[in-house]
MARKE-596768 format. One line per 2 residues: their letters; for each residue x, z, y of C-alpha. Coordinates in Angstrom, 2 decimals, always signed. Each point is the difference from the previous one (the first is absolute). Layout:
! MARKE-596768
a> X/Z/Y ~ ...
***
This chain:
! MARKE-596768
xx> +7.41/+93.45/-32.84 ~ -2.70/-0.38/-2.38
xx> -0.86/-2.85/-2.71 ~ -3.65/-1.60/+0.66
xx> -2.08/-2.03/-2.27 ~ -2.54/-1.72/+1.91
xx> -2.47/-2.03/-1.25 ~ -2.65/-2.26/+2.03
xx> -2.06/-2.86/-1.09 ~ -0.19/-0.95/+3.89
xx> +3.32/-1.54/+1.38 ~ +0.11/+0.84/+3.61
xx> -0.27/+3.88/-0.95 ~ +2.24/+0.02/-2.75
xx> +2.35/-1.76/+2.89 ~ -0.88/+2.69/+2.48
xx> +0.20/+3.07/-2.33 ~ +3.25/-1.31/-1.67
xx> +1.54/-0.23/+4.16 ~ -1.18/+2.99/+0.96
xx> +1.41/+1.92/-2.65 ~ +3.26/-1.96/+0.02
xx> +0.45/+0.95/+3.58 ~ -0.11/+3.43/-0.86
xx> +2.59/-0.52/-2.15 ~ -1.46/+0.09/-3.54
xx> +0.25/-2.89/-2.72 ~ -2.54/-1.43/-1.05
xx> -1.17/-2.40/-3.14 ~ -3.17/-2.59/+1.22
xx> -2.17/-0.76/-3.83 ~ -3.17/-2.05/+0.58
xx> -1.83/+1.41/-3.35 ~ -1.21/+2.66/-1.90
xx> +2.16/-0.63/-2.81 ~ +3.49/-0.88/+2.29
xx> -0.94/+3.42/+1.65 ~ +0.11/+2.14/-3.83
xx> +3.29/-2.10/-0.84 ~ +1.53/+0.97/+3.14
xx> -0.36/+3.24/-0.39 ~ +1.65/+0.08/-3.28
xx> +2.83/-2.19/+1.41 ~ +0.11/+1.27/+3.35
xx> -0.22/+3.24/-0.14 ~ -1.19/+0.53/+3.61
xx> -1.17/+3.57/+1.41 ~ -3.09/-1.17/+1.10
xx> -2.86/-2.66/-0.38 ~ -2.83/-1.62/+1.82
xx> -2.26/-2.09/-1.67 ~ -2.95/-1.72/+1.41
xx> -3.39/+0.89/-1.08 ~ -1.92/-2.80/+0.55
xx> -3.54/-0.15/+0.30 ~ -1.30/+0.35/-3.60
xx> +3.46/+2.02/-0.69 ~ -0.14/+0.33/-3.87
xx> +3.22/-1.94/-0.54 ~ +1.65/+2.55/+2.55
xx> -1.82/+2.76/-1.95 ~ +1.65/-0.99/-2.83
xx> +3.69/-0.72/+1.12 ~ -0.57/+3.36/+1.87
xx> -0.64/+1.44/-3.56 ~ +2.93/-1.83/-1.77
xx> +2.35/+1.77/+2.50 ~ -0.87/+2.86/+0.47
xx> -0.26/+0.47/-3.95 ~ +3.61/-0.98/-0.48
xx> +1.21/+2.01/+3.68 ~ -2.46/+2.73/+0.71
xx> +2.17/+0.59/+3.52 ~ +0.13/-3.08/+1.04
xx> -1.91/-0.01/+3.82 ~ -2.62/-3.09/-0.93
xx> -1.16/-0.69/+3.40 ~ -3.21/-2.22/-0.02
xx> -0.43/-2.51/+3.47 ~ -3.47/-1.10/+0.13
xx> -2.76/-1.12/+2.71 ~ -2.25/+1.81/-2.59
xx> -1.81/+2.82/+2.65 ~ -1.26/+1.44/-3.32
xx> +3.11/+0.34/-2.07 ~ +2.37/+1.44/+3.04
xx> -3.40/+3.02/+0.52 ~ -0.07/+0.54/-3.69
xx> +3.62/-0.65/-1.06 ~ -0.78/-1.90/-3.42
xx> -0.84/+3.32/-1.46 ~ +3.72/+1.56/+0.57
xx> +1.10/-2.76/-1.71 ~ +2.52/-0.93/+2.87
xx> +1.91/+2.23/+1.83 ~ -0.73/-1.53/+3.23
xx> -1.93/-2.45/+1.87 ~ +0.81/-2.56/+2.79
xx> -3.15/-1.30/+1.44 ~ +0.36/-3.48/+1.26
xx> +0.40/-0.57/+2.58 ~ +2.79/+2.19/+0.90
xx> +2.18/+1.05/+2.38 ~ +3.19/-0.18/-0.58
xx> +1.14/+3.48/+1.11 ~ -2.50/+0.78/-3.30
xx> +1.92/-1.92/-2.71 ~ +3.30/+1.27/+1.64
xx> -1.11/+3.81/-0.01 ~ -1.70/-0.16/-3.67
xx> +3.01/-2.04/-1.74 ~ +2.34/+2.78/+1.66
xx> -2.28/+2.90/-1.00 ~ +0.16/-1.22/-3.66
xx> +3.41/-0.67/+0.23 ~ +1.40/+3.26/+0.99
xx> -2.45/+1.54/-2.27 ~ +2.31/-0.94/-2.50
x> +3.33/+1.27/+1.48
***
């Protein structure tokens, strides 16, 4: 299966996300910052990412930015509780939102979308 970067500030859902996706089979790398989340995906390599966009969200802006500069098809999936961001989508800047919270069939159908995108 796929390769998922997932990156939370909040524990219990990077715990949650990180099962959920593991059940389905993928593997998964856990990074608790901005900056663990760029080095992973130089080191990592993974096929997709989901980075939390926290309330203020300029660091994620910017990490978004740093990726997506150095792998322009890299699916950057932003997870946020942001009502605003998920309706406006950061602009394009993201090709996807998760709006927390979520369901889990959600997360399951979007990192599978993304991933067979890529097949």
């Amino acid at each position: 299966m796929a390769k998922v970067l997932i990156h939370d500030s909040d524990a219990d859902i990077l715990a949650v996300i990180c099962y959920i996706l593991a059940e389905e089979g993928h593997e998964v790398l856990t990074v608790s910052s901005y900056n663990e989340a760029v080095l992973g995906v130089e080191t990592y390599a993974p096929d997709v990412v989901l980075l939390d966009f926290a309330l203020y969200g300029e660091p994620c802006i910017e990490a978004c930015n740093v990726i997506k500069s150095r792998y322009p098809e890299l699916p950057v999936i932003a997870v946020s509780c942001n009502k605003h961001l998920v309706e406006s989508n950061a602009q394009g800047l993201f090709d996807a939102c998760i709006e927390k919270p979520f369901e889990i069939h959600e997360v399951i159908l979007i990192i599978r979308n993304y991933t067979l995108a890529q097949k």
